[in-house]
Biopython code that builds the backbone (N, CA, C, O; Angstrom):
import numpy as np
from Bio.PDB.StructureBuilder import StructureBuilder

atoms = [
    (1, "UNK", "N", (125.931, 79.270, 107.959)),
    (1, "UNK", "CA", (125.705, 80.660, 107.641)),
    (1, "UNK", "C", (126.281, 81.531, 108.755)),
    (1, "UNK", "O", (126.333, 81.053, 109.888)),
    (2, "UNK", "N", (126.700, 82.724, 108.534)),
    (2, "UNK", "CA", (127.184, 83.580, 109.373)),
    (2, "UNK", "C", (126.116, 84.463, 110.099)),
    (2, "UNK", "O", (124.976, 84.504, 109.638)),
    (3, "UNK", "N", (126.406, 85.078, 111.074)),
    (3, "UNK", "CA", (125.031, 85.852, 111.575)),
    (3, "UNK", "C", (126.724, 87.320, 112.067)),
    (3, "UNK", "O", (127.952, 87.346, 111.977)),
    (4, "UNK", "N", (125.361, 88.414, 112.649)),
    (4, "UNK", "CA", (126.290, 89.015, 113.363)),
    (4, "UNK", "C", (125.303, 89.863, 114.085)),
    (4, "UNK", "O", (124.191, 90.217, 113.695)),
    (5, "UNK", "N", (126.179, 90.247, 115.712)),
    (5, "UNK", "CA", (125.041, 90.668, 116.670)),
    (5, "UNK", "C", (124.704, 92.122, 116.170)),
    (5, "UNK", "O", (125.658, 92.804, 115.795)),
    (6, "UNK", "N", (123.470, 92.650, 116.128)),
    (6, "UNK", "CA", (122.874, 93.772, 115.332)),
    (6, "UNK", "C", (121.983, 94.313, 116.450)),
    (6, "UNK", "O", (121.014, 93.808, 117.016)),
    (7, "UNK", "N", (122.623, 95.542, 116.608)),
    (7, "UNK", "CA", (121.551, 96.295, 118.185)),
    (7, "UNK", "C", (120.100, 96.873, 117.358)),
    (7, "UNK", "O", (119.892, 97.197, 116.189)),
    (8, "UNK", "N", (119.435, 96.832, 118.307)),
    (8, "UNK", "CA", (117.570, 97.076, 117.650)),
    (8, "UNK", "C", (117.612, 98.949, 118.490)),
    (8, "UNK", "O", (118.371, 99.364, 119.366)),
    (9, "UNK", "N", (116.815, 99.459, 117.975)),
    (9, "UNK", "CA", (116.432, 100.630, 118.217)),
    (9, "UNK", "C", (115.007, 101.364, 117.661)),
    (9, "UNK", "O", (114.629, 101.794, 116.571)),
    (10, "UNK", "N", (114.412, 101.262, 119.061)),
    (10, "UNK", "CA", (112.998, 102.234, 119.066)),
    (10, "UNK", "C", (111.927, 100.981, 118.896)),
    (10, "UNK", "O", (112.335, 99.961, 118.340)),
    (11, "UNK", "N", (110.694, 101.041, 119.325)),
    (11, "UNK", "CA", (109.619, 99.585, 119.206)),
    (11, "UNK", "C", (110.116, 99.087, 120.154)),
    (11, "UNK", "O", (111.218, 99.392, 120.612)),
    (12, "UNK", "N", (109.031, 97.874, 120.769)),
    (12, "UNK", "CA", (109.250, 96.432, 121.452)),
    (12, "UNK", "C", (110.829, 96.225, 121.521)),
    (12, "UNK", "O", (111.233, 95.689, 122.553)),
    (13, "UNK", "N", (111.660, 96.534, 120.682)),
    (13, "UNK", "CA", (113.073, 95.778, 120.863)),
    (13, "UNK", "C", (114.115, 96.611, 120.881)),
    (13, "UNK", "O", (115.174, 96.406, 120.287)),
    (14, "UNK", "N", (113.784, 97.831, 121.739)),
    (14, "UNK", "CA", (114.448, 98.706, 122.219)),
    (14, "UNK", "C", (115.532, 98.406, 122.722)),
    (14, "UNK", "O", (115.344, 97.474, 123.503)),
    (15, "UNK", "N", (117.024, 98.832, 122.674)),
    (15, "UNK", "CA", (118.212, 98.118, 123.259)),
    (15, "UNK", "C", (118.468, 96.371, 123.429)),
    (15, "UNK", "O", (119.104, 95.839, 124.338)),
    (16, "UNK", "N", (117.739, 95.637, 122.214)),
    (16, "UNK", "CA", (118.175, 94.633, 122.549)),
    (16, "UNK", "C", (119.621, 94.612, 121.107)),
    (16, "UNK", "O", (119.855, 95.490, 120.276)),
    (17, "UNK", "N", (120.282, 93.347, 121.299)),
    (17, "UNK", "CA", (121.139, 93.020, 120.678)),
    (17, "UNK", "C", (120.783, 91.189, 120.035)),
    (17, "UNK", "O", (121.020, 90.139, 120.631)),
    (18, "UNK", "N", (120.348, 91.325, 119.073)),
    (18, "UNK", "CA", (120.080, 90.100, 118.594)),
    (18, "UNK", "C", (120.870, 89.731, 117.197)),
    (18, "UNK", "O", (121.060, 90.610, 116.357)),
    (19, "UNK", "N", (121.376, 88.205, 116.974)),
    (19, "UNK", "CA", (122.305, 87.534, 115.755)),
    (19, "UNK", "C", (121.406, 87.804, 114.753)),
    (19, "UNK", "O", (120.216, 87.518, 114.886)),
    (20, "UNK", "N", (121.772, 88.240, 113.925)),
    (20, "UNK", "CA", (121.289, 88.436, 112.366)),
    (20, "UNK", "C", (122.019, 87.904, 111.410)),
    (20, "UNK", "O", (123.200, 88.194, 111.216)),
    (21, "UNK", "N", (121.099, 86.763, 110.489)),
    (21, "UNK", "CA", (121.981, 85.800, 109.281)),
    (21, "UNK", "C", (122.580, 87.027, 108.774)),
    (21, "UNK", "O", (121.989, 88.099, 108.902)),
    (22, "UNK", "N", (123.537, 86.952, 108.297)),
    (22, "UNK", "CA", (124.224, 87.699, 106.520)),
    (22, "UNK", "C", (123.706, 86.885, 105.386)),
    (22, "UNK", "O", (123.576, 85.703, 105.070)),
    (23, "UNK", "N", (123.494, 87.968, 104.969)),
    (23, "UNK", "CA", (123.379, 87.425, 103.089)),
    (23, "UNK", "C", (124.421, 86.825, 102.423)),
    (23, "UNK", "O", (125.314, 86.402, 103.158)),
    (24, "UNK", "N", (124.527, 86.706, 101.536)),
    (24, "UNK", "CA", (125.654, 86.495, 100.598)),
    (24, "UNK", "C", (126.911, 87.450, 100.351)),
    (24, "UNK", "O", (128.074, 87.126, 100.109)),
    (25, "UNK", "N", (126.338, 88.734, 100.484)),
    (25, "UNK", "CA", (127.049, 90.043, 100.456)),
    (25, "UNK", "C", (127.808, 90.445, 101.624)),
    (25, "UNK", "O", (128.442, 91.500, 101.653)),
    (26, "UNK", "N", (127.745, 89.439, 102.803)),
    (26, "UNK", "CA", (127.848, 89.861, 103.872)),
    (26, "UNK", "C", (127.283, 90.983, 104.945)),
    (26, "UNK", "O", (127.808, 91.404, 105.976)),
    (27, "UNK", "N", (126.192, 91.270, 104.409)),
    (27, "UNK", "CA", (125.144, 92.022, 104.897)),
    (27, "UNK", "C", (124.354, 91.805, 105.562)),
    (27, "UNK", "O", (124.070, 90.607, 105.563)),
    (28, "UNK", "N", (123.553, 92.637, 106.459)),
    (28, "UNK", "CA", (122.278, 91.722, 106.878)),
    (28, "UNK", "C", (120.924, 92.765, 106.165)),
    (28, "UNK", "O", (121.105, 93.928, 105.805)),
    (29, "UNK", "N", (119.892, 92.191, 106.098)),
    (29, "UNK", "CA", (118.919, 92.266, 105.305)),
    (29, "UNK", "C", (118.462, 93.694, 105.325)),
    (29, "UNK", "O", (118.459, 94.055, 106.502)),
    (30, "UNK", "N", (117.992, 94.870, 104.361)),
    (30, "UNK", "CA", (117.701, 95.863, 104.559)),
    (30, "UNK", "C", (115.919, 96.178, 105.722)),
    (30, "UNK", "O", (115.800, 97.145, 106.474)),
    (31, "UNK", "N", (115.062, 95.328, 105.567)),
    (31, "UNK", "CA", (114.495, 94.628, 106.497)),
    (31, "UNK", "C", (114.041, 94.112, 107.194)),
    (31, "UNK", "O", (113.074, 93.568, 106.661)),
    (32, "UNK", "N", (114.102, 93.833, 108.362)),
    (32, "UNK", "CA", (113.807, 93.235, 109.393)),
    (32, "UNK", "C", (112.688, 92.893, 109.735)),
    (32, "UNK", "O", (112.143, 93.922, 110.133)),
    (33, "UNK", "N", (111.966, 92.010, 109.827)),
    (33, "UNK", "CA", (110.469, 91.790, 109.914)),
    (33, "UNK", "C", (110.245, 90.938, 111.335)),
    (33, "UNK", "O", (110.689, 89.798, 111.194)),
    (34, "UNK", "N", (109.690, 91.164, 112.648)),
    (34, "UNK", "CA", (109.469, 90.593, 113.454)),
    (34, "UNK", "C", (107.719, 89.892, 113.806)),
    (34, "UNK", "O", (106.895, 90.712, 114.210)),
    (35, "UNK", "N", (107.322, 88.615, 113.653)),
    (35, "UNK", "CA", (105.953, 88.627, 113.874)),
    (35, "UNK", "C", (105.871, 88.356, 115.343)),
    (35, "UNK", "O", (106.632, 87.621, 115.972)),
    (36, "UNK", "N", (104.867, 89.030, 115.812)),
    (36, "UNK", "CA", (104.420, 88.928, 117.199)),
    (36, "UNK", "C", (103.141, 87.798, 116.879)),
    (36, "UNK", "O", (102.544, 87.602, 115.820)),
    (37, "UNK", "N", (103.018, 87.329, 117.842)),
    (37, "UNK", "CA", (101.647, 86.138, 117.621)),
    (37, "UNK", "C", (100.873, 87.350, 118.768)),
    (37, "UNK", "O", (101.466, 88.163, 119.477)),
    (38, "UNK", "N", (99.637, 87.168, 118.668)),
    (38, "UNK", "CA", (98.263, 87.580, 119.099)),
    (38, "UNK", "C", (97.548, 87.161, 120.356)),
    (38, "UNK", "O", (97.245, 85.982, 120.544)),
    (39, "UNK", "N", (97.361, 87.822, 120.951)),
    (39, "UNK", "CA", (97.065, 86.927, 122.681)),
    (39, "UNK", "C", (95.927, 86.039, 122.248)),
    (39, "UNK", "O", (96.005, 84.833, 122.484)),
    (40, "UNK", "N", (94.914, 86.523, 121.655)),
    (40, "UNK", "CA", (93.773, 85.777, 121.379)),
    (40, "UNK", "C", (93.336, 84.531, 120.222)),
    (40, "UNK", "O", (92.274, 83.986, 119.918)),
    (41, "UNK", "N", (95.165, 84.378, 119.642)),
    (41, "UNK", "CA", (94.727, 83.389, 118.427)),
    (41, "UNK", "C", (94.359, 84.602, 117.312)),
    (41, "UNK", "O", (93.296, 84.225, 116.820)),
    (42, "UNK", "N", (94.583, 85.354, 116.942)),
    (42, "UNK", "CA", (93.978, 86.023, 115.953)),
    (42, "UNK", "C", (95.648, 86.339, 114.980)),
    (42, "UNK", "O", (96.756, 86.102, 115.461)),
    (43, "UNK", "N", (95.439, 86.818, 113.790)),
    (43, "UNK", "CA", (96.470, 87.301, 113.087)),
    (43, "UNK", "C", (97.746, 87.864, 113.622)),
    (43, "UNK", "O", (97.601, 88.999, 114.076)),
    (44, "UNK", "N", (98.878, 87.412, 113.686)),
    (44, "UNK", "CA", (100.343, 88.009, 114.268)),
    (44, "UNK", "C", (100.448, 89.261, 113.525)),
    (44, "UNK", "O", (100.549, 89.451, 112.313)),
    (45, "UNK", "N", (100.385, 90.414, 114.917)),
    (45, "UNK", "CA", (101.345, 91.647, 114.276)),
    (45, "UNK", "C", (102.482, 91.434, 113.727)),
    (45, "UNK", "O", (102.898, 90.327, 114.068)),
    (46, "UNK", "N", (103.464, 92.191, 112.759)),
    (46, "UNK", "CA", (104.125, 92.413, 112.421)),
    (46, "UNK", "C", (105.062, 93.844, 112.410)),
    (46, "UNK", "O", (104.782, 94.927, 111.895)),
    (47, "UNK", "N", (106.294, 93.433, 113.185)),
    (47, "UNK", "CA", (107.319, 94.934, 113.705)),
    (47, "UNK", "C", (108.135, 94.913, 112.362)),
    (47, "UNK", "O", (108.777, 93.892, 112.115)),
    (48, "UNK", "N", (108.157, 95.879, 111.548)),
    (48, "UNK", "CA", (108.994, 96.049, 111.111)),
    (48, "UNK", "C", (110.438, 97.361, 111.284)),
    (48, "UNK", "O", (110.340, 98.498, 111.745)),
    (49, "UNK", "N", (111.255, 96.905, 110.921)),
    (49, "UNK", "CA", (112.848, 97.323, 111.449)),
    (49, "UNK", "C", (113.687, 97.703, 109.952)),
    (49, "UNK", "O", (113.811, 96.925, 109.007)),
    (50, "UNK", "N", (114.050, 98.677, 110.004)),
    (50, "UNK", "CA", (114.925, 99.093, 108.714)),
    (50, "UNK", "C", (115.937, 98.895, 108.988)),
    (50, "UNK", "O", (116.154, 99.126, 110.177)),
    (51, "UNK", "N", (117.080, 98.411, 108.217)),
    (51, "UNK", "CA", (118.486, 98.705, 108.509)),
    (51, "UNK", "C", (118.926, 99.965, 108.253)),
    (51, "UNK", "O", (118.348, 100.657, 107.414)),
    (52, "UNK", "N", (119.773, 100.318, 108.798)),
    (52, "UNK", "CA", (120.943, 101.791, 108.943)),
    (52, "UNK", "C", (122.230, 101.930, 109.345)),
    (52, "UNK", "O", (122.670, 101.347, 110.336)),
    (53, "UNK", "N", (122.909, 102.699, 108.617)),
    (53, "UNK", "CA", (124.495, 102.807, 109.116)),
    (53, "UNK", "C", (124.677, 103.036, 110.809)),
    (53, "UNK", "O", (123.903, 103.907, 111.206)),
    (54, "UNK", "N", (125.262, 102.631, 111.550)),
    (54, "UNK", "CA", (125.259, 102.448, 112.826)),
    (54, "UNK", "C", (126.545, 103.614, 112.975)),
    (54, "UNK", "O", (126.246, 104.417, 113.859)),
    (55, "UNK", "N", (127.448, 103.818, 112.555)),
    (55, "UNK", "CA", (128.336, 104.913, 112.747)),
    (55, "UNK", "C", (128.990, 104.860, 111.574)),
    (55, "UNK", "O", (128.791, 104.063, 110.657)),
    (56, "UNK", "N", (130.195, 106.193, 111.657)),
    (56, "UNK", "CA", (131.319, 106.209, 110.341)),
    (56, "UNK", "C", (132.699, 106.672, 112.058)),
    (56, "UNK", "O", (132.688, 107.037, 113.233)),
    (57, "UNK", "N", (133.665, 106.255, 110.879)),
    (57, "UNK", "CA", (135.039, 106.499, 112.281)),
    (57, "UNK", "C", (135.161, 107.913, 111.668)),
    (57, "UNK", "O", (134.693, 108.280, 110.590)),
    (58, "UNK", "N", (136.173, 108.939, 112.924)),
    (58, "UNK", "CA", (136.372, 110.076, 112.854)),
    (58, "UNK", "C", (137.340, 110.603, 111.479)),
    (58, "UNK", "O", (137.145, 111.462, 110.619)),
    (59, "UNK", "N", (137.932, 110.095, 111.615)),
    (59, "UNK", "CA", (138.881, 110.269, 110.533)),
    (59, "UNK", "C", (138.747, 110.343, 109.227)),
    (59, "UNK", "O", (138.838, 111.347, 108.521)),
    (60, "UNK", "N", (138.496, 109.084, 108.875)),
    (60, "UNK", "CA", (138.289, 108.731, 107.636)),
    (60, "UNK", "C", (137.036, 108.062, 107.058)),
    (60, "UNK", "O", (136.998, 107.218, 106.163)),
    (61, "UNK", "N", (136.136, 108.540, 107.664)),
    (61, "UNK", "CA", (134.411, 108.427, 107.619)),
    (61, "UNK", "C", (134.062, 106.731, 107.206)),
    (61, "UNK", "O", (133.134, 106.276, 106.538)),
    (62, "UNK", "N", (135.101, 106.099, 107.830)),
    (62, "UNK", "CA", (134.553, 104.445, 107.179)),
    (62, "UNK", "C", (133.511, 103.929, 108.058)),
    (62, "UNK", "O", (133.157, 104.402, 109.138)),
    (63, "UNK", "N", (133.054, 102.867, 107.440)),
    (63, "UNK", "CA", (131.318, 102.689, 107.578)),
    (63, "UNK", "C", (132.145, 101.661, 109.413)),
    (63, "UNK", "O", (133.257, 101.188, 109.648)),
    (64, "UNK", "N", (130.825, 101.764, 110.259)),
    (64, "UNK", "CA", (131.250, 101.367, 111.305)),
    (64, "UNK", "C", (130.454, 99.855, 111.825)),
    (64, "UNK", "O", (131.116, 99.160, 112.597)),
    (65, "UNK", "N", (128.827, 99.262, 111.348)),
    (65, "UNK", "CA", (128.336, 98.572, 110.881)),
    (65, "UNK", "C", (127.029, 98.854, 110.732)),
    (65, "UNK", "O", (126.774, 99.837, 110.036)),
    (66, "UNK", "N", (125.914, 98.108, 111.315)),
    (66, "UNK", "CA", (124.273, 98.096, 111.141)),
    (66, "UNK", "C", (123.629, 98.354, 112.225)),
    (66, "UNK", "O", (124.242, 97.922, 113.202)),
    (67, "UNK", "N", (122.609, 98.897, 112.497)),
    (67, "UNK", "CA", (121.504, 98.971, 113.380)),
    (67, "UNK", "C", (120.328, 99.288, 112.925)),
    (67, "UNK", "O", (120.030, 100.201, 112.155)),
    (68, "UNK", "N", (119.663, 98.502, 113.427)),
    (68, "UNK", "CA", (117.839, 98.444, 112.936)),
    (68, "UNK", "C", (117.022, 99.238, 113.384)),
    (68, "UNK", "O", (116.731, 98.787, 114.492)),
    (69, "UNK", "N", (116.410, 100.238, 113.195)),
    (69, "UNK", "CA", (115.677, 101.311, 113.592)),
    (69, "UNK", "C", (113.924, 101.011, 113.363)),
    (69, "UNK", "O", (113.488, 100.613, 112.283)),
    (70, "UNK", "N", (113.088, 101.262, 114.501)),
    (70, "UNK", "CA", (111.627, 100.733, 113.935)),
    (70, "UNK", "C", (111.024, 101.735, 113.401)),
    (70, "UNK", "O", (110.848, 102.872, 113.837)),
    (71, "UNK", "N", (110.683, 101.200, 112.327)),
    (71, "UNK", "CA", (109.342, 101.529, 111.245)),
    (71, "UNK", "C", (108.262, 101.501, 112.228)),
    (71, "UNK", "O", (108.109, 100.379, 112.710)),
    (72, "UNK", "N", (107.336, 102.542, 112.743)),
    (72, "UNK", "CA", (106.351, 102.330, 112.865)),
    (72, "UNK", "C", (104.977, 102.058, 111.445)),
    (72, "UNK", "O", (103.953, 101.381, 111.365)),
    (73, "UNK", "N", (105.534, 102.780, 110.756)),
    (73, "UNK", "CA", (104.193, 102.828, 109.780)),
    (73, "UNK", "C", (104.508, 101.123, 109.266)),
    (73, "UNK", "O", (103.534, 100.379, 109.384)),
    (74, "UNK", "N", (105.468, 100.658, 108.858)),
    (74, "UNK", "CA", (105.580, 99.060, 108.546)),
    (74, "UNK", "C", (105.038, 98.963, 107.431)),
    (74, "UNK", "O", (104.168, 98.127, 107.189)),
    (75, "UNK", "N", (105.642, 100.123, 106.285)),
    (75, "UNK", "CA", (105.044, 99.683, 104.796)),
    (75, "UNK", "C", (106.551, 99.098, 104.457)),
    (75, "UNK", "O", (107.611, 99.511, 104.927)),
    (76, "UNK", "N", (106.305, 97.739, 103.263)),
    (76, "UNK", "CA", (107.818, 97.611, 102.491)),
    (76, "UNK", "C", (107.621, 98.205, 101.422)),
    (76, "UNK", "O", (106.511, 98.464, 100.957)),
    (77, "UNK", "N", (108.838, 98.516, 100.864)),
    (77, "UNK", "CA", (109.090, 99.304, 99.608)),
    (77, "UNK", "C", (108.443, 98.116, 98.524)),
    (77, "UNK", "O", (108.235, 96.928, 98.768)),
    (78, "UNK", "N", (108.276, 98.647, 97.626)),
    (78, "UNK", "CA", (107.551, 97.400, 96.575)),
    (78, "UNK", "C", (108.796, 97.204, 95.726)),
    (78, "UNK", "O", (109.096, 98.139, 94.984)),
    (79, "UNK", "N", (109.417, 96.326, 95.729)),
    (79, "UNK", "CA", (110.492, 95.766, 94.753)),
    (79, "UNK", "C", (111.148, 96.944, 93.815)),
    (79, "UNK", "O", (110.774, 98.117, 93.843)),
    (80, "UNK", "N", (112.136, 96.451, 93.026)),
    (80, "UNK", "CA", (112.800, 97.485, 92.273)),
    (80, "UNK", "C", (112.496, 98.518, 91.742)),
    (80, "UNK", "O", (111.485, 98.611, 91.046)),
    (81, "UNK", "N", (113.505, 99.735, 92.018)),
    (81, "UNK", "CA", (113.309, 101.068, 91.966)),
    (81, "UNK", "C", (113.927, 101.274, 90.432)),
    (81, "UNK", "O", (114.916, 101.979, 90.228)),
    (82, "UNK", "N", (113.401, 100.754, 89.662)),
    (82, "UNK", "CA", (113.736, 101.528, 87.982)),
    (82, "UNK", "C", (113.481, 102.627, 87.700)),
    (82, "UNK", "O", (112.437, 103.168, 88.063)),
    (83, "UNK", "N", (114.302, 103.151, 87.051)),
    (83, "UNK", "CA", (114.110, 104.556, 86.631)),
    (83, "UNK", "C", (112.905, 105.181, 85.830)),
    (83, "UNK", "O", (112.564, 106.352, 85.995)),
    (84, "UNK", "N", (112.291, 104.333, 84.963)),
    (84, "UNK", "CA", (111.254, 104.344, 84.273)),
    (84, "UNK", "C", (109.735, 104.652, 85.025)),
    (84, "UNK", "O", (108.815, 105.374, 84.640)),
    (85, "UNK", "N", (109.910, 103.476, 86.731)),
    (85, "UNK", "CA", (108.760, 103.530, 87.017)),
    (85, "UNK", "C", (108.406, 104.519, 88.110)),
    (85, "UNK", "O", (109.258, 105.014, 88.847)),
    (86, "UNK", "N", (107.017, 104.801, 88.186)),
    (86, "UNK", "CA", (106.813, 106.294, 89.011)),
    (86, "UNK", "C", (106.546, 105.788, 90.584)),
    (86, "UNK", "O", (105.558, 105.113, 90.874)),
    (87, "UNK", "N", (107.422, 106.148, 91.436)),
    (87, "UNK", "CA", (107.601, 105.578, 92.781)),
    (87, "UNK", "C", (106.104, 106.329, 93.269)),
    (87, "UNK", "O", (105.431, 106.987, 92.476)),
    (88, "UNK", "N", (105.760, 106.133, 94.545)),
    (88, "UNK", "CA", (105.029, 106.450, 95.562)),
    (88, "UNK", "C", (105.696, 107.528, 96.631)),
    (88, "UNK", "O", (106.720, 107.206, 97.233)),
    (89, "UNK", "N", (105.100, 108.769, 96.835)),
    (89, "UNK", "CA", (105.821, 109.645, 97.414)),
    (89, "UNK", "C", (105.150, 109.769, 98.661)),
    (89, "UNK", "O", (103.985, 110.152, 98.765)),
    (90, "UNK", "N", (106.239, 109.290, 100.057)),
    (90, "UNK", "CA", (105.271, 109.251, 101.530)),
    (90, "UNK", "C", (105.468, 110.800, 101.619)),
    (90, "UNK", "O", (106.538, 111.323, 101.308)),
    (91, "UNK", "N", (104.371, 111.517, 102.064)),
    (91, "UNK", "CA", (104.345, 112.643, 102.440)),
    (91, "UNK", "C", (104.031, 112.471, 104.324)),
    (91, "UNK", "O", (103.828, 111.504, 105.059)),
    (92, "UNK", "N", (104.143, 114.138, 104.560)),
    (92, "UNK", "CA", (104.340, 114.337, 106.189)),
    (92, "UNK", "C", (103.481, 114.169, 106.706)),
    (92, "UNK", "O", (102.482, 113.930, 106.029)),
    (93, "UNK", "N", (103.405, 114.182, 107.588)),
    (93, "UNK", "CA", (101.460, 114.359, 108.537)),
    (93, "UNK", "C", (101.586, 116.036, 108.832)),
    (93, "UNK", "O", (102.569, 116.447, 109.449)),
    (94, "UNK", "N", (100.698, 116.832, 108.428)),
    (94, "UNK", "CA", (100.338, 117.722, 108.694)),
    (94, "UNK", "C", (100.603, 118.978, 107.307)),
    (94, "UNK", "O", (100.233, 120.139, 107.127)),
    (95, "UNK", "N", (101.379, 118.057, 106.586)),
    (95, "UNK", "CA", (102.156, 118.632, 105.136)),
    (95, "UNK", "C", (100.883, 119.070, 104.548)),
    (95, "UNK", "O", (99.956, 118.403, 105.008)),
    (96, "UNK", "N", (100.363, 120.290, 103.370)),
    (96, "UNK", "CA", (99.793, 120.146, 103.087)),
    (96, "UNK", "C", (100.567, 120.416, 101.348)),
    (96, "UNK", "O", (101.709, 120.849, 101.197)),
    (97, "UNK", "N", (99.735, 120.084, 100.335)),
    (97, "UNK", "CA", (100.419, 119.732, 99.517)),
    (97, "UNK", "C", (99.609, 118.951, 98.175)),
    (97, "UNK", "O", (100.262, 118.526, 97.222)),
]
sb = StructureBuilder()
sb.init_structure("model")
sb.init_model(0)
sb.init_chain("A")
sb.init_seg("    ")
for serial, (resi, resn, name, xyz) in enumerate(atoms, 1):
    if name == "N":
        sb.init_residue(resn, " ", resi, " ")
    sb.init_atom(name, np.array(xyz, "f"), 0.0, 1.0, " ", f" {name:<3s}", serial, name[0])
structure = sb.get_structure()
């Protein structure tokens, strides 16, 4: 399998640069799920990391590759977004509404 080095940004894995498998698509995963184990034996946190366009070139706005940005809140999207079904709308903190 192929991997490719993918810089982390914001959370625990601030400026690191770690190999990430590719998919099939040659992609790496939209994402990222890191478990931390627990000092005390108890349930592993879990970091989660979104993927994101990492740059576009000047010119001709082509995609430049990936970087993982942390999710603090660490919800996943619930599977396919059909048109039919009525998504979940995250609102702001302080929004009222």
């Amino acid at each position: 399998m192929r991997s490719e080095d993918t810089p982390f940004v914001g959370g625990p894995l601030d400026g690191r640069v770690l190999p990430v498998l590719l998919g099939h698509t040659g992609h790496p995963p939209k994402v990222y799920e890191v478990p931390v184990p627990d000092e005390h034996g108890g349930a592993p946190t879990v970091l989660v990391y979104r993927r994101v366009q990492a740059g576009t070139t000047r010119r001709l706005g082509l995609h430049k590759g990936w970087k993982y940005v942390h999710d603090p809140e660490g919800r996943r999207d619930g599977g396919p977004k059909w048109p039919w079904t009525k998504r979940t709308r995250r609102t702001r903190p302080g929004a009222d509404g």
